[in-house]
LOSE-755021 format. One line per field, with one value per residue: residue in one letter; x, y, z of N, C-alpha, C, O in turn. Coordinates in nm, 4 decimals. Example, Ala and Ser with C-alpha at 12.3 -4.5 7.8 and 13.67 -1.06 7.14 Angstrom:
<atoms>
code A_S
n.east 1.3190_1.2850
n.north -0.5690_-0.2250
n.up 0.7800_0.7080
ca.east 1.2300_1.3670
ca.north -0.4500_-0.1060
ca.up 0.7800_0.7140
c.east 1.3200_1.2900
c.north -0.3300_0.0030
c.up 0.7800_0.7870
o.east 1.4236_1.3409
o.north -0.3319_0.1138
o.up 0.8465_0.8039
</atoms>
This chain:
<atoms>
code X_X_X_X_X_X_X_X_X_X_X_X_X_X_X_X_X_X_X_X_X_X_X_X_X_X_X_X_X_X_X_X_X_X_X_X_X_X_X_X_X_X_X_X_X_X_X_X_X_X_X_X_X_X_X_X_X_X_X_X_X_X_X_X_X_X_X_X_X_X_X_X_X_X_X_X_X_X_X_X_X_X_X_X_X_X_X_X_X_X_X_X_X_X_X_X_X_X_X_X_X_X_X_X_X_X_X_X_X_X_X_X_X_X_X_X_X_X_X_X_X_X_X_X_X_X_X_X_X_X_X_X_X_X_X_X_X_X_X_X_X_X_X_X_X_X_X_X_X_X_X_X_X_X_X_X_X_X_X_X_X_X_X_X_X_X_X_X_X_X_X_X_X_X_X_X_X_X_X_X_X_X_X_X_X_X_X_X_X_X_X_X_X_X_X_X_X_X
n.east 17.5839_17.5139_17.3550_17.1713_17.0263_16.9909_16.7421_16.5523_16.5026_16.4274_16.2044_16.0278_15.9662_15.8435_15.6385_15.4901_15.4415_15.2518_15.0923_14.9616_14.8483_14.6965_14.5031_14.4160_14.4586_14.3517_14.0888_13.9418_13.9224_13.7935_13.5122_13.4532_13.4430_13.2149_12.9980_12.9924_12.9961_12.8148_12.5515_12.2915_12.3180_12.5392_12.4948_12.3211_12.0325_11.7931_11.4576_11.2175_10.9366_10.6763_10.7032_10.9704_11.0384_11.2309_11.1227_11.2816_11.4803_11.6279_11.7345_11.7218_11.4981_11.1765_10.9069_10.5820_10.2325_9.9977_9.7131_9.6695_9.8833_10.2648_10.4293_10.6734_11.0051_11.0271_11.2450_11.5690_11.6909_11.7248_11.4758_11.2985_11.3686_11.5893_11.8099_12.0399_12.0847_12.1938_12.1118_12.1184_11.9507_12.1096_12.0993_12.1082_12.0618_11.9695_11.8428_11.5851_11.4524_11.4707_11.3662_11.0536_10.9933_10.9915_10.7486_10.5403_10.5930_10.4844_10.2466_10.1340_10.1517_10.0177_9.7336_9.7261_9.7249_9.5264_9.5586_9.5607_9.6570_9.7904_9.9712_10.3147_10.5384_10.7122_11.0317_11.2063_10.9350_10.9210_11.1521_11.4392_11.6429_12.0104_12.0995_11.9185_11.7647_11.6838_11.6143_11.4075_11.1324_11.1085_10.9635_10.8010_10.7273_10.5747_10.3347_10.1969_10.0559_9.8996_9.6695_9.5242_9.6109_9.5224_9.2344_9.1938_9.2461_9.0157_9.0123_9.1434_9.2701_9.4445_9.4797_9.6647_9.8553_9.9972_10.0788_10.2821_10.4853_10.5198_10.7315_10.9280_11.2356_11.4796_11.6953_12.0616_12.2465_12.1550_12.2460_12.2720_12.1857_11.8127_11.5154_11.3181_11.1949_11.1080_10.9972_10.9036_10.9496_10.7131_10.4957_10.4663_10.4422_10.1876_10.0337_10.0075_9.9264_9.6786_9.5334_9.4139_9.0659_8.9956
n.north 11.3332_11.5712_11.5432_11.3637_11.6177_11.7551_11.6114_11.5754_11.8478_11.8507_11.7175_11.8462_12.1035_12.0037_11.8259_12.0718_12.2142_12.0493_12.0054_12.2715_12.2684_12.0290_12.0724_12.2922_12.5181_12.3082_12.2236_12.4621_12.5561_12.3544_12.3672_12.6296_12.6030_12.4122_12.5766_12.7777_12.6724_12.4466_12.5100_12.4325_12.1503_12.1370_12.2706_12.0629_11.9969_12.1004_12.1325_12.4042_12.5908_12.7889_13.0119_12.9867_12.8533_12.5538_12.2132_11.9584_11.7491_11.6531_11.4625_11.2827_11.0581_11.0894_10.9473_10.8665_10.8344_10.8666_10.7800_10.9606_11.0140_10.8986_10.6748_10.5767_10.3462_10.0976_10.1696_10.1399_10.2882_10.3742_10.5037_10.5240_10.6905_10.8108_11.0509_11.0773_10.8143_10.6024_10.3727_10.0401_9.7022_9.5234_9.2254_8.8682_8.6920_8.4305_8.5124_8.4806_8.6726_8.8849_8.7845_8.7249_8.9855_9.1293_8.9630_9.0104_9.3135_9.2494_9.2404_9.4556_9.6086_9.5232_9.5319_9.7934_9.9269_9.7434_9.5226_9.2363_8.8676_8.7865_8.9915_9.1326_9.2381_9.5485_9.4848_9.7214_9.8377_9.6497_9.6526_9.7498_10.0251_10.0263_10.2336_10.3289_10.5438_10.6235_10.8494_10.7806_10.5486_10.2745_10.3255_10.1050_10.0537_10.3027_10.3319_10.0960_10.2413_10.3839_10.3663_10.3978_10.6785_10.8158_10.7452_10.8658_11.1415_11.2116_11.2362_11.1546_10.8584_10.9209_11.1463_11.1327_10.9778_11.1303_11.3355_11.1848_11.0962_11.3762_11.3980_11.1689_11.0302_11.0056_10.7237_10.8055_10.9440_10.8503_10.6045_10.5314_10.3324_10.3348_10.4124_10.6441_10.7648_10.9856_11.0479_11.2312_11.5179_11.4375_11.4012_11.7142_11.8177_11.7208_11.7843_12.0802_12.0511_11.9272_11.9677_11.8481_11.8744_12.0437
n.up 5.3097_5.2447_4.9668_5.0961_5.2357_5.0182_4.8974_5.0754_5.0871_4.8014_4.8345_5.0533_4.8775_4.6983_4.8242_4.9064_4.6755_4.5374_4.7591_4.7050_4.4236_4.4094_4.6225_4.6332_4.4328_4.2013_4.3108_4.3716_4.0439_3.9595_4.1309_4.0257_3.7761_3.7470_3.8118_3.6399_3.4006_3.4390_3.6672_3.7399_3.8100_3.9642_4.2248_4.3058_4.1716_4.2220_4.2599_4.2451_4.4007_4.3070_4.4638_4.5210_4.7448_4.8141_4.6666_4.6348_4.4523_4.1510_4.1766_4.3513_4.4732_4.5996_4.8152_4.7531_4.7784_4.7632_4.5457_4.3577_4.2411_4.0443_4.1462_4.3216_4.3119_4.5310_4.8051_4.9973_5.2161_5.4974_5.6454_5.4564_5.1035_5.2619_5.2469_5.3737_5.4576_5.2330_5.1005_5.0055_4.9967_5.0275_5.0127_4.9284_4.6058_4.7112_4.9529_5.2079_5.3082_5.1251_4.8929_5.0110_5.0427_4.8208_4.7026_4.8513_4.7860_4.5129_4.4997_4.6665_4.5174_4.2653_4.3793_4.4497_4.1531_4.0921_3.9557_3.7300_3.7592_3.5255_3.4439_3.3701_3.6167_3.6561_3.7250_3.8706_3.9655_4.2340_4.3509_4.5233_4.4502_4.4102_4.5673_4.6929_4.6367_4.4129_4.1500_3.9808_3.7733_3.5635_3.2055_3.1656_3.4132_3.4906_3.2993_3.3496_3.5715_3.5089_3.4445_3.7559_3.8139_3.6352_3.7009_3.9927_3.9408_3.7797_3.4979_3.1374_3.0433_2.8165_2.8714_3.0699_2.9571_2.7737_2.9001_3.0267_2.8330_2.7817_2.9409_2.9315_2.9525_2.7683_2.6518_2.7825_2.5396_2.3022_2.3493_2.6184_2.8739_2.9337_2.8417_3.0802_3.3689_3.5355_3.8877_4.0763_3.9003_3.6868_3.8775_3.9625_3.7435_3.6964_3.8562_3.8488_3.5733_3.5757_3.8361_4.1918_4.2678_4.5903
ca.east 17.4942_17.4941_17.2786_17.0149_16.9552_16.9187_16.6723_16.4903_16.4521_16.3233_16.0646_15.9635_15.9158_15.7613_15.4893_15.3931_15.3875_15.1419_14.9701_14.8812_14.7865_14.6047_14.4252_14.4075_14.4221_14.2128_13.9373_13.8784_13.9186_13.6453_13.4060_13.4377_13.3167_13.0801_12.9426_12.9472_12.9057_12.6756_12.4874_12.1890_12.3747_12.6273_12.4048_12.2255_11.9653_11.7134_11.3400_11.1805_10.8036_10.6513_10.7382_11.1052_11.0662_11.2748_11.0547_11.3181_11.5894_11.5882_11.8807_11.6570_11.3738_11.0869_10.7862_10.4533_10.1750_9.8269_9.6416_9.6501_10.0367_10.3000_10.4892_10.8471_11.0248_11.0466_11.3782_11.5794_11.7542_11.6840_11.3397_11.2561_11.4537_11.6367_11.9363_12.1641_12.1120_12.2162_12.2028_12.0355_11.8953_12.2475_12.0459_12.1922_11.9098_11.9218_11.8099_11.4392_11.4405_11.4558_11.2214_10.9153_10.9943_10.9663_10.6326_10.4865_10.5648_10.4024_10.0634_10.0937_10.1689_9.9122_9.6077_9.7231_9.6847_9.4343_9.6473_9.5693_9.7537_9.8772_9.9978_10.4370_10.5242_10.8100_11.1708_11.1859_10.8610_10.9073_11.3134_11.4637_11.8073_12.1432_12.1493_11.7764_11.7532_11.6840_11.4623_11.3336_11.1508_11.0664_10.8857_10.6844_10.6649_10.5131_10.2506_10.0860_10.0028_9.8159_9.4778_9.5245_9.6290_9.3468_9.1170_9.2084_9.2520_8.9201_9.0749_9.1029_9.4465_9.5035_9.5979_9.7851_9.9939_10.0664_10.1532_10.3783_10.5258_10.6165_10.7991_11.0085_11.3574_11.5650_11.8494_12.1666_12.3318_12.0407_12.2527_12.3015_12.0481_11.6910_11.4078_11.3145_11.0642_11.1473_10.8850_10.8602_10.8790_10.6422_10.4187_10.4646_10.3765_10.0372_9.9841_10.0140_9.8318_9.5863_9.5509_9.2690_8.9915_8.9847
ca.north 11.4156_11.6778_11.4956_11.4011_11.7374_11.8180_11.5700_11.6441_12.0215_11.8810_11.6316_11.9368_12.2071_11.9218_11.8572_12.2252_12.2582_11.9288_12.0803_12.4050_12.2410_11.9740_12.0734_12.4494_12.5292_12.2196_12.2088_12.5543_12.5566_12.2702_12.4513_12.7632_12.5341_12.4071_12.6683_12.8510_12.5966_12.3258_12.5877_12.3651_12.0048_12.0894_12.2782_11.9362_11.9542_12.1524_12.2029_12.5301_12.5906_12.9007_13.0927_12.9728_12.7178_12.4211_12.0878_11.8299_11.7703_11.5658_11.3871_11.2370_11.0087_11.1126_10.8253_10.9111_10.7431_10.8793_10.7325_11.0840_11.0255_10.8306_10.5990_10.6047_10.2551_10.1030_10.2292_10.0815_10.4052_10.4595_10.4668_10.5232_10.7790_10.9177_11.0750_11.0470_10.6824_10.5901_10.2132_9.9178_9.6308_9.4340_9.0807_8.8514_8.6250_8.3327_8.5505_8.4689_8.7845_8.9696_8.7164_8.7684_9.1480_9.1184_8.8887_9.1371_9.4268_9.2308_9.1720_9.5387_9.6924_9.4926_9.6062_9.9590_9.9606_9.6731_9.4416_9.0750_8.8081_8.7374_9.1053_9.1000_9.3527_9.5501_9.4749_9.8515_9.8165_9.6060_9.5771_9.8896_10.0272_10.0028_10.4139_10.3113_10.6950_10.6420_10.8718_10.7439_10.4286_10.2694_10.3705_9.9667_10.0824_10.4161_10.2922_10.0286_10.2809_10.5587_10.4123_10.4240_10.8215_10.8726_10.7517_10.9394_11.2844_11.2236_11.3016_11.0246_10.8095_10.9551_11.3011_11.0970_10.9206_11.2378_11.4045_11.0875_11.0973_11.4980_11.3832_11.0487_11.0800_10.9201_10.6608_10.8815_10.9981_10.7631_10.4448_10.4393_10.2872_10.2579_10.5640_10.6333_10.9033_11.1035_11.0913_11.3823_11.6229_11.4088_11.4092_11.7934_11.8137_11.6550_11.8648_12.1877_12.0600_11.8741_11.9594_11.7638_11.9956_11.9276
ca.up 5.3911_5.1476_4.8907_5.1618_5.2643_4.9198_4.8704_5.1593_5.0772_4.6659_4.9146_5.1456_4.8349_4.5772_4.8806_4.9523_4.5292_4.5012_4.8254_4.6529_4.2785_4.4307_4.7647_4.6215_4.2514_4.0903_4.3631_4.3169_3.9164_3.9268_4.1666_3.9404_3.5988_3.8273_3.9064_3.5674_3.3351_3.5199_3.7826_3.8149_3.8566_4.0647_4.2840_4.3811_4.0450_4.2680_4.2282_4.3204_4.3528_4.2405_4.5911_4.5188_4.8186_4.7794_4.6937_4.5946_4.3532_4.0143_4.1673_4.4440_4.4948_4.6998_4.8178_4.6850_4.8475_4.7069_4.4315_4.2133_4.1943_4.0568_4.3066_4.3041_4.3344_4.7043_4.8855_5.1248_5.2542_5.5938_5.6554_5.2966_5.0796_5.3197_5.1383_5.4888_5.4880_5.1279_5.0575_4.9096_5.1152_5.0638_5.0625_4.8046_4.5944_4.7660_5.0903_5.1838_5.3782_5.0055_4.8497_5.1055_5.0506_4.6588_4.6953_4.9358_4.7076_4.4156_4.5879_4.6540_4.3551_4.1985_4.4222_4.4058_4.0368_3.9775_3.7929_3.7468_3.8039_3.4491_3.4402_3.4251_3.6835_3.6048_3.8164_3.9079_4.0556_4.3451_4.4287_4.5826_4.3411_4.4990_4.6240_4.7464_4.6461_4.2687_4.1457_3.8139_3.6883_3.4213_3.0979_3.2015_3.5318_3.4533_3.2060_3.4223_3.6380_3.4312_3.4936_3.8767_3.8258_3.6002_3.7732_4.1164_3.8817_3.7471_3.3387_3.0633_3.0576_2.6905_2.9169_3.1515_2.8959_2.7190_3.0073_3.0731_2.7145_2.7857_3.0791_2.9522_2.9355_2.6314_2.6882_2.7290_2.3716_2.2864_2.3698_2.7616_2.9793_2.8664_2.9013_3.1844_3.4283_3.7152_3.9543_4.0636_3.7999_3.6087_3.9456_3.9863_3.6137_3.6815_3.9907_3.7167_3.4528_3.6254_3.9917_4.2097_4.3237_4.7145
c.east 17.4371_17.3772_17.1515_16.9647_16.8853_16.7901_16.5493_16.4104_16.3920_16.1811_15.9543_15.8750_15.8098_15.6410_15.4282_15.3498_15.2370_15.0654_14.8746_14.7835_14.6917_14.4601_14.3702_14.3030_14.2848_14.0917_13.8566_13.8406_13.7799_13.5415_13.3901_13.3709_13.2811_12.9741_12.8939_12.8911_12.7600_12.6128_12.3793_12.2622_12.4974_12.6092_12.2895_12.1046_11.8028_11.5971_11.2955_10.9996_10.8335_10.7178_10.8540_11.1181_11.1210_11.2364_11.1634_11.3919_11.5669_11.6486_11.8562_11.5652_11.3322_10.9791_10.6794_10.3512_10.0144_9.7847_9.7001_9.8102_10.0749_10.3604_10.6304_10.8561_11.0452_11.2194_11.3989_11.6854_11.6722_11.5576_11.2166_11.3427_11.4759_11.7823_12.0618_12.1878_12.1236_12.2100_12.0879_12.0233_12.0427_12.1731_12.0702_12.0384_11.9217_11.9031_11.6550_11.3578_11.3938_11.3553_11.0768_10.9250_10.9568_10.8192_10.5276_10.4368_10.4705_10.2736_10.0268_10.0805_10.0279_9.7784_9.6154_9.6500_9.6221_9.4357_9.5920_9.6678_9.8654_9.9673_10.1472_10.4537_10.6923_10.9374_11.1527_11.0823_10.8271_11.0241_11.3906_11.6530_11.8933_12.1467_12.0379_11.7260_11.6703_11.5625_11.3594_11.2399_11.1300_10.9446_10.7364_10.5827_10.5347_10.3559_10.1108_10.0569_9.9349_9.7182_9.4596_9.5100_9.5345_9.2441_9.0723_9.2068_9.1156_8.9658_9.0998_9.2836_9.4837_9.6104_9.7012_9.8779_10.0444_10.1072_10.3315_10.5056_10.6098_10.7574_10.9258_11.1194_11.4030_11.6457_11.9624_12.2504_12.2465_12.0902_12.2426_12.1689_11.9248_11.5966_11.3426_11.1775_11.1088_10.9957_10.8041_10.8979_10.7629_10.4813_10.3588_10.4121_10.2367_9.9858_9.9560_9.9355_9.6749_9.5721_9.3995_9.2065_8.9617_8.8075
c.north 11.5315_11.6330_11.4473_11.4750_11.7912_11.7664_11.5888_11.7640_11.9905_11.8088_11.7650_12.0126_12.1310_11.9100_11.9731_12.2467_12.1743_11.9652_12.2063_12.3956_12.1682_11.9759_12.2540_12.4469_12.4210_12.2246_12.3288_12.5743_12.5032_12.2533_12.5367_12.7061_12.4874_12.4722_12.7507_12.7713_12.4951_12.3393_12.4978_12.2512_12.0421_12.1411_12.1771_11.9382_11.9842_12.1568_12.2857_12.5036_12.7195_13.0159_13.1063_12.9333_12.5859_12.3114_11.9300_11.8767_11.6488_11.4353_11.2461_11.1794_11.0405_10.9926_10.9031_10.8245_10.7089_10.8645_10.7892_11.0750_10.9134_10.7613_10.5907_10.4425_10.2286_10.1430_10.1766_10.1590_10.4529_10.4283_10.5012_10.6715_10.8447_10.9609_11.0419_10.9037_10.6095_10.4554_10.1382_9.8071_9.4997_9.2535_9.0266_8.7786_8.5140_8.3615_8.5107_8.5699_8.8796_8.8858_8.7320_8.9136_9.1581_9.0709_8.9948_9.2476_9.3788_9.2068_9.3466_9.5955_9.6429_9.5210_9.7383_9.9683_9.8487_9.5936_9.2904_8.9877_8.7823_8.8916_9.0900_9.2266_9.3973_9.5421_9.5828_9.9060_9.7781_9.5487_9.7626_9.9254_10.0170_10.1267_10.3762_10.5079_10.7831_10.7534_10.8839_10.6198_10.4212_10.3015_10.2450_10.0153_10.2254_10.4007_10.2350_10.0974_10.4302_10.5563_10.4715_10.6043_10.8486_10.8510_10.8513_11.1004_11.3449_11.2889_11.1440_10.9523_10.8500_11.0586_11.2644_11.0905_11.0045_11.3124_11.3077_11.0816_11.1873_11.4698_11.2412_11.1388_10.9955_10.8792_10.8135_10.8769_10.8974_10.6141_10.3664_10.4708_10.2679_10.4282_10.5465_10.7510_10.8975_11.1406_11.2335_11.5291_11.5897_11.4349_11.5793_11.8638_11.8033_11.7398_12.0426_12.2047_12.0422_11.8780_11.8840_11.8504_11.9427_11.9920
c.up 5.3085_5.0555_4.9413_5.2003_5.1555_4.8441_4.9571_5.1491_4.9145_4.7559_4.9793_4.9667_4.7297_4.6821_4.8916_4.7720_4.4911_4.6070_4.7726_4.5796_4.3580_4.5477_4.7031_4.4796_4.2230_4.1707_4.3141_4.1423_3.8923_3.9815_4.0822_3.7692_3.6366_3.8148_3.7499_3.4258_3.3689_3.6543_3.8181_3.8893_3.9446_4.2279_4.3346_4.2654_4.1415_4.2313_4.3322_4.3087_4.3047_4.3611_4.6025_4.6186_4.7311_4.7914_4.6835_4.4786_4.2707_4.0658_4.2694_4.4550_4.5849_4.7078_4.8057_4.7490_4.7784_4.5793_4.2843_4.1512_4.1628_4.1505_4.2359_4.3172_4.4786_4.7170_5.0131_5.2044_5.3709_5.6095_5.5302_5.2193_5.1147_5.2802_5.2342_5.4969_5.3159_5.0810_4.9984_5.0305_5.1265_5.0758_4.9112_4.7447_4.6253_4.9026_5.1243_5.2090_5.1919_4.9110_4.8797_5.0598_4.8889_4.6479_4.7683_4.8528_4.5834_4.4614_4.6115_4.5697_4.2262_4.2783_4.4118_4.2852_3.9282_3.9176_3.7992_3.6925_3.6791_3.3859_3.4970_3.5028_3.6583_3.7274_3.9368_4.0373_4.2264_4.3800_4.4348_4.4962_4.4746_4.5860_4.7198_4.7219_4.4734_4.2044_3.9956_3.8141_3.6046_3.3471_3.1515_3.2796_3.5304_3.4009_3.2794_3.5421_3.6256_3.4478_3.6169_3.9017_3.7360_3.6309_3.9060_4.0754_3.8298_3.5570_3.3151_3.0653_2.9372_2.7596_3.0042_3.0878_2.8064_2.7526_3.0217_2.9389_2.7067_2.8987_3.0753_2.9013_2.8729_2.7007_2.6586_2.6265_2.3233_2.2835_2.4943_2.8804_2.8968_2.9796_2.9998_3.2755_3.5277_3.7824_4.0168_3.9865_3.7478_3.7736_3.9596_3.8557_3.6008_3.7747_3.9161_3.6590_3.4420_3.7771_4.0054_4.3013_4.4744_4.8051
o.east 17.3208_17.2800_17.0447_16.8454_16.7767_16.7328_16.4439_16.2944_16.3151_16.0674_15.8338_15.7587_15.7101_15.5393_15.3052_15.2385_15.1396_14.9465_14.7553_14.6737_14.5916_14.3580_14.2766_14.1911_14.1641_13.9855_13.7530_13.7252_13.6845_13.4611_13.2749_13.2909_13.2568_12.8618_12.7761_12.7877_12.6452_12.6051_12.3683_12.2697_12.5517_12.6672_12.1869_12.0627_11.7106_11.6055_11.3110_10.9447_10.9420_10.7866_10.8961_11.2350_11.0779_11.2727_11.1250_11.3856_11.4985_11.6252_11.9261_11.4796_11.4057_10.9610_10.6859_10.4008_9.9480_9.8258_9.7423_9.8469_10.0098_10.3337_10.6682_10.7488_11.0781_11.2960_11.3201_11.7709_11.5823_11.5258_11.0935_11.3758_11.4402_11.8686_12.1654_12.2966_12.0173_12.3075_11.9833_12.0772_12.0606_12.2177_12.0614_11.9304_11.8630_11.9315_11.5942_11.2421_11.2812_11.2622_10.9912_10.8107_10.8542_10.7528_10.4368_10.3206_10.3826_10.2160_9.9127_9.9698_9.9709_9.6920_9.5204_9.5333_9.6290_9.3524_9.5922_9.7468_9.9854_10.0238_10.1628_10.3898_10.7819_10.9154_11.1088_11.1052_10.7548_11.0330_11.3812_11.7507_11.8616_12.2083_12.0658_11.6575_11.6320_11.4413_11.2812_11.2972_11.1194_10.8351_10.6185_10.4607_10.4199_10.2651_9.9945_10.0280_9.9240_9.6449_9.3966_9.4295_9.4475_9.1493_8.9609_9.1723_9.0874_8.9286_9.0915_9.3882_9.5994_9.7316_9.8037_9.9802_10.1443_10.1778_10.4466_10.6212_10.7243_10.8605_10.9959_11.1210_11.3743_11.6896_11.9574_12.3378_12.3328_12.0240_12.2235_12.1041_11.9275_11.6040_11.2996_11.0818_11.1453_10.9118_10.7000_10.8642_10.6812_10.3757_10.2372_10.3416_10.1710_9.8666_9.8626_9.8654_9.5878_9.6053_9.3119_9.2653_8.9154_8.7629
o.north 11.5712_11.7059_11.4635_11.4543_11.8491_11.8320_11.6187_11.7840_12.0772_11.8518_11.7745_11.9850_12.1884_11.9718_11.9755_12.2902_12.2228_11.9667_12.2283_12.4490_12.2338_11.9071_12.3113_12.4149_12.4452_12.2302_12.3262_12.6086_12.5580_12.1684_12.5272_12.7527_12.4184_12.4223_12.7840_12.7936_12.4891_12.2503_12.4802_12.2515_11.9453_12.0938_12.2121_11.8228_11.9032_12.2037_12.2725_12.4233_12.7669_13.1071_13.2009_12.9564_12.5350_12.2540_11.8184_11.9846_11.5545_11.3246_11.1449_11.2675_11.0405_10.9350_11.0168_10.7160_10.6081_10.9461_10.7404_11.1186_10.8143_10.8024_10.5990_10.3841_10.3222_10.1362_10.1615_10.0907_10.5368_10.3120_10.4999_10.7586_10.9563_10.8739_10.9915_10.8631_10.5524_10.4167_10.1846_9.8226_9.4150_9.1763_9.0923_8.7932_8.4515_8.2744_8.5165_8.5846_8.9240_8.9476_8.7491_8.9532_9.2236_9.1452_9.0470_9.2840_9.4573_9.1078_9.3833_9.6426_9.7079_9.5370_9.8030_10.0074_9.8342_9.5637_9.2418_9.0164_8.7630_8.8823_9.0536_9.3246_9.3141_9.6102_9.5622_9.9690_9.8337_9.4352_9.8575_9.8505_10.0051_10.1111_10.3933_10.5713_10.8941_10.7342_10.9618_10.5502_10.5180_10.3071_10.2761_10.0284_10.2161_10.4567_10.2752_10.0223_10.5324_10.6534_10.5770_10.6564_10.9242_10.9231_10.9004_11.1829_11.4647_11.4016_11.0489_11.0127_10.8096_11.0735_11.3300_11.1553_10.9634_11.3854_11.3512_11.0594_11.1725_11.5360_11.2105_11.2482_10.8823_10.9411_10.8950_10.7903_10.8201_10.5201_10.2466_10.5609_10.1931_10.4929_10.4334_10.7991_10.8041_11.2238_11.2980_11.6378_11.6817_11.4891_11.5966_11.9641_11.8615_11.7660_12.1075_12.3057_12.0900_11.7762_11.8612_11.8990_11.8303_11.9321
o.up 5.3160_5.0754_4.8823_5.2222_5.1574_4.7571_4.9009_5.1854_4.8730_4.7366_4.9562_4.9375_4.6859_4.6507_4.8862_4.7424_4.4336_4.5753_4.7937_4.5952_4.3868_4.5510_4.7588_4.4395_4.2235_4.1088_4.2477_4.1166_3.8372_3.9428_4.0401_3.6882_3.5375_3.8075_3.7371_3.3628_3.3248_3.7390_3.9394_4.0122_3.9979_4.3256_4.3929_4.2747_4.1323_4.1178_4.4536_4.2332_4.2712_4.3152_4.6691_4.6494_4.6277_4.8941_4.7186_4.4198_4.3104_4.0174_4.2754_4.4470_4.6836_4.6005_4.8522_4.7793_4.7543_4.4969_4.1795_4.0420_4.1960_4.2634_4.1191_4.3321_4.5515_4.6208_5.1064_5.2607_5.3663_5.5842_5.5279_5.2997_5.0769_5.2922_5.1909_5.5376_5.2915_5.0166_4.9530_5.1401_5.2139_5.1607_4.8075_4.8020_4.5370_4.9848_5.0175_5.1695_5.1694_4.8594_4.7930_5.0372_4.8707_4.5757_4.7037_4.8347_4.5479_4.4163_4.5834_4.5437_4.1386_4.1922_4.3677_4.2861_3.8062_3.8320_3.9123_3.6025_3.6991_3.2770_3.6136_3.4643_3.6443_3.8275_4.0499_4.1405_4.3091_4.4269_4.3570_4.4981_4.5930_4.6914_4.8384_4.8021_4.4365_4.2147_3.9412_3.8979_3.5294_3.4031_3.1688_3.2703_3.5739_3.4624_3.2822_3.6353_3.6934_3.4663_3.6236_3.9789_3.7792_3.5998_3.9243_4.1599_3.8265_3.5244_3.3928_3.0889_2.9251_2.7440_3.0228_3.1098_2.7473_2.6831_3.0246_2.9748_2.6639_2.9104_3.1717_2.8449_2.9117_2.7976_2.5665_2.6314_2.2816_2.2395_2.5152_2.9338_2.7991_3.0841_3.0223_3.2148_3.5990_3.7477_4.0037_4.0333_3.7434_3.7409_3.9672_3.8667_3.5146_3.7585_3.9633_3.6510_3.3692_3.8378_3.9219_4.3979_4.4941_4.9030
</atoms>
């Protein structure tokens, strides 16, 4: 009896010690280098305008609709990147449901920006990521759609694609993933450099 009480009372004081460190101590520790080392990113990776209104975060895809802009990839979050509804369209590829939806998007994507038929369209383009929230695409994706935004800006696609150039992002440590563009900075970039006189 003696020896289960005493085990008992190391059970009781070992949980309240592993309650403190773990529910206490480390959360706070790793809010506090949060907070002082990585103030933007752990703060949600915020954009401000000039007024210091909050437009959107890096971390986030927004849908773009009008000509003068880029277009984000489609999203299947909710009723389009809605950050509360987080997901991907879950349809495997032998669905037909995600087939028609792919064929669809390629018919659009190519009148948006003009393309003919022997024109490869990039993945990115017209299949929604797993988060449906993503907010990058590709360097491909990007490209084949510089005339569309120079044309609607009224400026030559040299300034687009050197706008687009300031704005790509390198594979990480230059091995992981593949370069990439954030829609909206690179959109909010163009809205800056090049606004459209209304």
């Amino acid at each position: 009896m003696k020896d289960f009480l005493k085990e008992i009372r190391i059970s009781i004081v070992a949980t309240i010690v592993f309650a403190v460190v773990v529910c206490g101590f480390y959360p706070v520790l790793v809010w506090a280098l949060g907070q002082s080392l990585f103030h933007s990113q752990a703060n949600g990776s915020l954009i401000t305008d000039n007024q210091g209104q909050i437009i959107g975060s890096k971390l986030l895809g927004q849908q773009f609709t009008l000509a003068k802009y880029f277009h984000s990839r489609p999203s299947a979050a909710g009723s389009g990147y809605d950050a509360t509804a987080s997901s991907g369209t879950n349809l495997g590829p032998t669905s037909q449901k995600l087939a028609d939806a792919i064929k669809q998007n390629i018919e659009t994507y190519r009148t948006e920006n003009n393309l003919g038929a022997n024109i490869p369209i990039p993945a990115d383009a017209v299949t929604a990521s797993g988060s449906g929230l993503d907010p990058e695409i590709s360097l491909a994706n990007a490209q084949l759609q510089v005339p569309r935004v120079a044309k609607a800006r009224s400026i030559t696609e040299d300034q687009v694609k050197n706008l687009l150039k300031q704005n790509t992002e390198n594979r990480s440590l230059g091995i992981f993933g593949e370069a990439g563009v954030n829609v909206l900075t690179l959109n909010l970039a163009l809205d800056q450099k090049y606004p459209v006189k209304k």
